[in-house]
N, CA, C and O of each residue as an XYZ file, in Angstrom:
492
protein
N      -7.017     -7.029     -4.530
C      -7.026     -8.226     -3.704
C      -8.173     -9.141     -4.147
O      -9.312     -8.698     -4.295
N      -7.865    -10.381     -4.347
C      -8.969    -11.466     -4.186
C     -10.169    -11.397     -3.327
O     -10.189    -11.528     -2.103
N     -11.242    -11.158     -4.175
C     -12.609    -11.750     -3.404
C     -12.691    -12.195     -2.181
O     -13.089    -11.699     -1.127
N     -12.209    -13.313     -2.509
C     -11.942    -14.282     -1.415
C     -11.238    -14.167     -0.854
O     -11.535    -14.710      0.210
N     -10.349    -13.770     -0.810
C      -9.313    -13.131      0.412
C      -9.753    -12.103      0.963
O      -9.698    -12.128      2.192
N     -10.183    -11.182      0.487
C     -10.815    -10.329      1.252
C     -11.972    -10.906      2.294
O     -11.799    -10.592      3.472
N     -13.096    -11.692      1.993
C     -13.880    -12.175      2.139
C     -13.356    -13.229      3.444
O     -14.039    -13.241      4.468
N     -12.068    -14.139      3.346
C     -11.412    -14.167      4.573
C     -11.275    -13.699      5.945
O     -11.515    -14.099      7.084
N     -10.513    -12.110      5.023
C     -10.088    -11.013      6.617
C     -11.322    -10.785      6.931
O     -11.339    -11.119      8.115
N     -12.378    -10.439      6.664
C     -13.626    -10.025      7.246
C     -14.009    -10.712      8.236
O     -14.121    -10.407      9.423
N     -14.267    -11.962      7.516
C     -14.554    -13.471      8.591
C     -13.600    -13.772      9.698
O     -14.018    -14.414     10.661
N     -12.345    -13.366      9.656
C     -11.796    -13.860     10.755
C     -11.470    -13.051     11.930
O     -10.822    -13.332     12.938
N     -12.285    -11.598     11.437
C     -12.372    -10.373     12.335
C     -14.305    -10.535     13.741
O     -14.756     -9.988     14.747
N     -14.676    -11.649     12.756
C     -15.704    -11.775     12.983
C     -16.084    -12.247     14.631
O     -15.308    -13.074     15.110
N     -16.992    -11.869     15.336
C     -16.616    -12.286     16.736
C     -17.553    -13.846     16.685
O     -17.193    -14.869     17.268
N     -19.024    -13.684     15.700
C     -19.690    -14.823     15.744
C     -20.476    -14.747     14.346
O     -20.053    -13.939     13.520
N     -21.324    -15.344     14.105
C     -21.786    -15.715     12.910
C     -22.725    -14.576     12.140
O     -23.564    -13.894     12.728
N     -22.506    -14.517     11.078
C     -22.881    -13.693     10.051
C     -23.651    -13.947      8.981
O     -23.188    -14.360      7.917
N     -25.293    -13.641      9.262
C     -25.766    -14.045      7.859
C     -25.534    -13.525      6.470
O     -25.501    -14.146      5.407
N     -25.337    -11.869      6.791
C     -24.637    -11.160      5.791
C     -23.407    -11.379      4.797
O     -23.376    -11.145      3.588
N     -22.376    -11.901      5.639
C     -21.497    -12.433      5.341
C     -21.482    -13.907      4.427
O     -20.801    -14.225      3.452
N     -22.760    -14.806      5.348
C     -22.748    -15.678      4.481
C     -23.535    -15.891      3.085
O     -23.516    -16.926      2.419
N     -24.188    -14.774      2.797
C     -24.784    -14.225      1.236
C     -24.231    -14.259      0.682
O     -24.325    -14.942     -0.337
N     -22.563    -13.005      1.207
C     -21.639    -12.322      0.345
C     -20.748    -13.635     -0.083
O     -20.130    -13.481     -1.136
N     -20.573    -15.030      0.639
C     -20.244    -15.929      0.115
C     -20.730    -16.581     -0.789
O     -19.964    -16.833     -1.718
N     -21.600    -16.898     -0.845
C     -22.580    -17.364     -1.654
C     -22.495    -16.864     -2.865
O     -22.342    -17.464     -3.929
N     -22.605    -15.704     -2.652
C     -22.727    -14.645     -4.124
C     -21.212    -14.885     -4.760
O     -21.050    -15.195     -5.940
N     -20.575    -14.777     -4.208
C     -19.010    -14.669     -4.761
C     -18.940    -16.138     -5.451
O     -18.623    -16.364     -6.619
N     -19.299    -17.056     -4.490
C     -19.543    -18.321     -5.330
C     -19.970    -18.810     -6.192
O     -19.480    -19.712     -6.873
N     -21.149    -18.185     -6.317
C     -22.314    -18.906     -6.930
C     -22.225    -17.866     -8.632
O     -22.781    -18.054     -9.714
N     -21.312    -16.843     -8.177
C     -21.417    -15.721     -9.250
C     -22.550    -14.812     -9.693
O     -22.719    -14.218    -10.758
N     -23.540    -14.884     -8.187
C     -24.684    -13.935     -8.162
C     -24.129    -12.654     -7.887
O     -25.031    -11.817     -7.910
N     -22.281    -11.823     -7.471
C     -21.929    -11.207     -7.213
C     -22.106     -9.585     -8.150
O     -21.309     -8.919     -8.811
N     -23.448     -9.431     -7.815
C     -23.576     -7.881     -8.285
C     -24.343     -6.978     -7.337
O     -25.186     -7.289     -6.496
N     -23.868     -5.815     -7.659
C     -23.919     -4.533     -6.408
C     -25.507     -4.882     -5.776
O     -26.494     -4.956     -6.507
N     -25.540     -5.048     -4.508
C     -27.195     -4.682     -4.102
C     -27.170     -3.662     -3.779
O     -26.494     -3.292     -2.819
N     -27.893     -2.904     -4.476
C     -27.955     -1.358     -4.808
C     -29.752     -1.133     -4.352
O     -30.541     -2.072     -4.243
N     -30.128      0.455     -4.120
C     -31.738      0.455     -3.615
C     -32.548     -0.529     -4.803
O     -33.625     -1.111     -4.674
N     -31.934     -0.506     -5.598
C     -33.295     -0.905     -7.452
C     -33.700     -2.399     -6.887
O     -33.382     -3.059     -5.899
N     -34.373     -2.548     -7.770
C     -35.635     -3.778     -7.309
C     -34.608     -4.335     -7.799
O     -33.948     -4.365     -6.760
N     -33.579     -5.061     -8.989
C     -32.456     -5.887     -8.521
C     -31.734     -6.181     -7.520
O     -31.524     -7.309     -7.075
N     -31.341     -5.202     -7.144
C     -30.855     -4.769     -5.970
C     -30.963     -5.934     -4.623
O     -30.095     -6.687     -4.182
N     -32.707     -5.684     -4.104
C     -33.456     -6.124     -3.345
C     -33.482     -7.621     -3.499
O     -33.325     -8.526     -2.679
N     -33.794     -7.613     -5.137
C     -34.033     -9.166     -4.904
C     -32.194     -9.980     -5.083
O     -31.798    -11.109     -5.372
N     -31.894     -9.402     -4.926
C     -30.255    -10.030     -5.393
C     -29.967    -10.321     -4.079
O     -29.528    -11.448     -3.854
N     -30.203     -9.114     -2.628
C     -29.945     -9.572     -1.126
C     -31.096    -10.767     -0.641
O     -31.027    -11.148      0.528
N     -31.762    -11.139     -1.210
C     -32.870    -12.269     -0.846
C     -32.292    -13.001     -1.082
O     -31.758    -13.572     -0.131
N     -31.989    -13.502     -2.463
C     -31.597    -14.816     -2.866
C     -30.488    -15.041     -1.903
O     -30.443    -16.125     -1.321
N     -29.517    -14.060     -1.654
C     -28.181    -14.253     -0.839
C     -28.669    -14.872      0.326
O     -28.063    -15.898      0.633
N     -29.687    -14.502      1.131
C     -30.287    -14.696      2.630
C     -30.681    -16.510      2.250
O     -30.080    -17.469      2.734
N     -31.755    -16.568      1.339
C     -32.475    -17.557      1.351
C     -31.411    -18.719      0.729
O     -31.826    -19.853      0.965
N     -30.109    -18.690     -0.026
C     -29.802    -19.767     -0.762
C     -28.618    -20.432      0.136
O     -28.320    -21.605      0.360
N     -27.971    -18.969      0.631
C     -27.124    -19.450      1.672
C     -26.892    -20.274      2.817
O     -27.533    -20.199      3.866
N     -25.868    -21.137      2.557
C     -25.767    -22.140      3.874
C     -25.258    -21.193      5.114
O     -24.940    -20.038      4.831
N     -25.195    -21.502      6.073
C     -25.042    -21.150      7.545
C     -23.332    -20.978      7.916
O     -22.813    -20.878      9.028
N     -22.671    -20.985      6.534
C     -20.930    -20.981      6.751
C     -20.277    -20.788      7.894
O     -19.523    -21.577      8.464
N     -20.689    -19.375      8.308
C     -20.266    -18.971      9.688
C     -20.376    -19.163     11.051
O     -19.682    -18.666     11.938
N     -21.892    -20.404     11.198
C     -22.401    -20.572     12.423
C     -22.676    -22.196     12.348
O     -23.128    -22.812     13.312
N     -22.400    -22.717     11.287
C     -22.083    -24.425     11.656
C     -21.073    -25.115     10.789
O     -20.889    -25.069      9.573
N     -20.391    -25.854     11.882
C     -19.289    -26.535     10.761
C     -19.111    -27.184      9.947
O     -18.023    -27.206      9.372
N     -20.441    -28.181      9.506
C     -20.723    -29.006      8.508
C     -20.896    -28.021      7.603
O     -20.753    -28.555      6.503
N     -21.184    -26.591      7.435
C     -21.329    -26.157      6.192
C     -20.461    -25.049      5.769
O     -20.282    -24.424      4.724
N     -19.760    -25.026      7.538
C     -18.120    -24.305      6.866
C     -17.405    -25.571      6.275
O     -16.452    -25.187      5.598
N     -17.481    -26.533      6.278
C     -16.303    -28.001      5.434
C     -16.936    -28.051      4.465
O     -16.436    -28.874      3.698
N     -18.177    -27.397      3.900
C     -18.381    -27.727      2.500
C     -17.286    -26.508      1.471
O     -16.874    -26.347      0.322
N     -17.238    -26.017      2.549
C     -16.648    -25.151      1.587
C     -14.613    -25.170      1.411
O     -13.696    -24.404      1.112
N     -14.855    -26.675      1.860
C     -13.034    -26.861      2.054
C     -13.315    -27.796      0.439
O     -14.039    -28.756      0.173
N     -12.266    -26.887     -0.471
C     -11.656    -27.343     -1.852
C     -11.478    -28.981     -1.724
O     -10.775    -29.442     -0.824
N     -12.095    -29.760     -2.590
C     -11.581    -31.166     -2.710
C     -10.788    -31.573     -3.144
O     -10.655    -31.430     -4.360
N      -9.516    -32.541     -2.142
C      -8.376    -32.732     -1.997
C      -7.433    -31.879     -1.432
O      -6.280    -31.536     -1.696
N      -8.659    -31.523     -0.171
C      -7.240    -30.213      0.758
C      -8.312    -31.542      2.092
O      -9.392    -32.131      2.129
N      -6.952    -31.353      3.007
C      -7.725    -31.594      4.353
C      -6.940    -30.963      5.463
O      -5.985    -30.221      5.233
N      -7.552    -31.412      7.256
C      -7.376    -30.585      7.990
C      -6.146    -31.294      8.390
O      -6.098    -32.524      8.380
N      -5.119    -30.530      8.754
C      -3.961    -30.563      8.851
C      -3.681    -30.507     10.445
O      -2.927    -31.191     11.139
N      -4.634    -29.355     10.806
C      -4.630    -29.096     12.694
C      -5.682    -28.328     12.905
O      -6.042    -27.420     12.156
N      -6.265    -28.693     14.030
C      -7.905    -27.944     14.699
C      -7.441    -27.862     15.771
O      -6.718    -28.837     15.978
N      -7.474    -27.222     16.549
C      -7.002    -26.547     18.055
C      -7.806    -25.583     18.753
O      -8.265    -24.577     18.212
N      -7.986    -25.918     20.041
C      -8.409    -24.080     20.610
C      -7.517    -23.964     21.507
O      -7.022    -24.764     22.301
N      -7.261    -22.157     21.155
C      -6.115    -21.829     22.227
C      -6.557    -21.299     23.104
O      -6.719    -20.083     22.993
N      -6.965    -22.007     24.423
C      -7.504    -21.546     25.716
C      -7.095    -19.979     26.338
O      -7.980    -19.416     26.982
N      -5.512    -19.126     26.121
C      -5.091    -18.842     26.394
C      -6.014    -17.005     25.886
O      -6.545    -16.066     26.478
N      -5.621    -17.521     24.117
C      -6.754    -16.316     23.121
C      -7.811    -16.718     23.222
O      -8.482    -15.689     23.140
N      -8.423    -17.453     23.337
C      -9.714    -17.683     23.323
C     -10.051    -18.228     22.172
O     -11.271    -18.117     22.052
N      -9.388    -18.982     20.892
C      -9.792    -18.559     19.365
C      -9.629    -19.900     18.887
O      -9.462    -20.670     19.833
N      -9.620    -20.271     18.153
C      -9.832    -21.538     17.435
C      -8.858    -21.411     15.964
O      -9.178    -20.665     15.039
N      -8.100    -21.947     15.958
C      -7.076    -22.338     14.932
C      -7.411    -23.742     14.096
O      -7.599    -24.882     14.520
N      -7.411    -23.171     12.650
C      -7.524    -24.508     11.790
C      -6.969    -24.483     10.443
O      -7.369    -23.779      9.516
N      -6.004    -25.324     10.422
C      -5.239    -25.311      9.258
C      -5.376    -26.518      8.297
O      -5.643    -27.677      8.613
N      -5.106    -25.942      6.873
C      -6.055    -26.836      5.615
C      -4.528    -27.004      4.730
O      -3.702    -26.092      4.684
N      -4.389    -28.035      4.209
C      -3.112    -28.279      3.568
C      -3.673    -29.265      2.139
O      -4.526    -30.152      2.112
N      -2.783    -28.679      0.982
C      -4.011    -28.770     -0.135
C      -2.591    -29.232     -0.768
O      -1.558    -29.392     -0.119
N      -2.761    -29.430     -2.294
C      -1.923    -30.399     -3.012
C      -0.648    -29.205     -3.526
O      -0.790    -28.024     -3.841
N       0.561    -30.025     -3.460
C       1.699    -29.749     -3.477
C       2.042    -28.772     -2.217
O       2.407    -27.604     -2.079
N       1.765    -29.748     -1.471
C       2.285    -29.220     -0.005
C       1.826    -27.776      0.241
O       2.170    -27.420      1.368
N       1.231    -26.921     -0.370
C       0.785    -25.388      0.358
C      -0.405    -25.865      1.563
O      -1.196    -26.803      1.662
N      -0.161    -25.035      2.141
C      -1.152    -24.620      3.703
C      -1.732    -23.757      3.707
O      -1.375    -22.919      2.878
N      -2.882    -23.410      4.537
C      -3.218    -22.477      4.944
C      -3.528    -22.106      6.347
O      -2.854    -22.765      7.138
N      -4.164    -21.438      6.785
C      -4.608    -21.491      8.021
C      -5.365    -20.288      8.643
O      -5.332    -19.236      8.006
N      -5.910    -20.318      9.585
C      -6.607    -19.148      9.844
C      -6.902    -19.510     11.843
O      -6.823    -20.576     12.454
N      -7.219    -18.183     12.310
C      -6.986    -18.346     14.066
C      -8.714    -17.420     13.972
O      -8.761    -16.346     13.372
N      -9.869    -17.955     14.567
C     -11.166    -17.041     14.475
C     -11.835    -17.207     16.251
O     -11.182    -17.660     17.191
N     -12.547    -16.957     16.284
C     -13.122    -17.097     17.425
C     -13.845    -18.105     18.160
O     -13.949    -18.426     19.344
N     -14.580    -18.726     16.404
C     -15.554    -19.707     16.949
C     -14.833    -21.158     15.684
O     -14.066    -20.699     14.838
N     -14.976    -22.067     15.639
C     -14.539    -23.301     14.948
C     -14.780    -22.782     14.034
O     -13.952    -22.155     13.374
N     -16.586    -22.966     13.608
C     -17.075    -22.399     12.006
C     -16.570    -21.346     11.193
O     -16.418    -21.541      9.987
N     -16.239    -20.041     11.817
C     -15.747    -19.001     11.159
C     -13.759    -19.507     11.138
O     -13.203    -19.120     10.110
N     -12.747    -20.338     12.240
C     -11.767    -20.600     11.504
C     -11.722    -21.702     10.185
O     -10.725    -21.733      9.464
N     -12.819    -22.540      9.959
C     -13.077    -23.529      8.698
C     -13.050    -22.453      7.242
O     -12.360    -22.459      6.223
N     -14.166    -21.567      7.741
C     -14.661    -20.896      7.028
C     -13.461    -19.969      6.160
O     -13.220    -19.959      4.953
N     -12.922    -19.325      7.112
C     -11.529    -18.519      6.660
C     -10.533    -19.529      6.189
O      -9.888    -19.183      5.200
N     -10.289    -20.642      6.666
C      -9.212    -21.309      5.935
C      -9.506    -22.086      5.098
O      -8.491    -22.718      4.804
N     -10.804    -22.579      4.223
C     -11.270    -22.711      2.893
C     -11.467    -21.599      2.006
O     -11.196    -21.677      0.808
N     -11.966    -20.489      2.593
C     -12.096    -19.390      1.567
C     -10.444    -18.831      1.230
O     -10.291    -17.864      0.483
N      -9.700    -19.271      1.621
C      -8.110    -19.020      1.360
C      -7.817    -19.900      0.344
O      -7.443    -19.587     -0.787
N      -8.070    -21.469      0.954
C      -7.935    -22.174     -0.046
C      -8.265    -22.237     -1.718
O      -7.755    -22.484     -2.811
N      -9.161    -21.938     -1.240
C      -9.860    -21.826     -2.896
C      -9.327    -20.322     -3.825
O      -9.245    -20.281     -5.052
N      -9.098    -19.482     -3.139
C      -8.231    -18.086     -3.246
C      -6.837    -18.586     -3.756
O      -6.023    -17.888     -4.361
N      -6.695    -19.846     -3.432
C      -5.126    -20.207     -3.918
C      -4.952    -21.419     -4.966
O      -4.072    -22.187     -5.355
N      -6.405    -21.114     -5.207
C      -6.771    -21.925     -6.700
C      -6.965    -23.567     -6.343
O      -6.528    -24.533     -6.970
N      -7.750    -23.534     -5.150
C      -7.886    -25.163     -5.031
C      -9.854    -24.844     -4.756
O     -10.471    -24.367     -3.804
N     -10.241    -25.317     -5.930
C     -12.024    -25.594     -6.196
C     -12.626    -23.769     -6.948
O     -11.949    -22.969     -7.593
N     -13.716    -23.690     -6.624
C     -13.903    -22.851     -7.762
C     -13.993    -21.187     -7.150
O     -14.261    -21.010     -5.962
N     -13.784    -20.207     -7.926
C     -13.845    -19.410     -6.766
C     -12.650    -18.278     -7.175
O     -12.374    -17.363     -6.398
């Protein structure tokens, strides 16, 4: 499975924001993606993740950075009913995506990291 798809289901299991999570983005992105293991690589490889990382999961200006350019939002909703926040991203030649999370930031978050999983920006 894709990185990033994986990296998705995690996030949208998520109840609220994740700094961990937003490293492991980062890293996948940025292609800092190697094992943090005990070794002094290791260590300093989970720093950089902490310190370089934007806030993906806990604000929405920096879950939309991570929406592929030339996809936009298609539908933002909360369903009072689940409690959850639905947001769907529709990118060139008509594919969609979408994702249902808890909080706004983490459904942005999941339905760009799809996007780009489906080959729209880098990733």
């Amino acid at each position: 499975m894709n990185k990033l798809l994986a990296l998705a289901d995690r996030v949208e299991k998520l109840t609220g924001p994740s700094r961990q999570i937003d490293g492991e983005i980062y890293a996948t992105l940025s292609g800092l993606d190697f094992p943090a293991g005990d070794n002094e690589k290791g260590r300093i490889t989970r720093q950089v993740r902490m310190d370089c990382a934007k806030f993906y999961t806990g604000c929405m200006d920096a879950a939309r950075s991570l929406v592929p350019e030339g996809w936009f939002t298609k539908l933002a909703m909360e369903d009072r009913h689940s409690h959850s926040w639905r947001w769907d991203l529709r990118g060139g030649f008509g594919y969609e995506v979408s994702a249902r999370a808890a909080i706004p930031s983490l459904a942005i978050t999941v339905s760009a990291l799809r996007a780009r999983a489906h080959g729209g920006g880098e990733g």
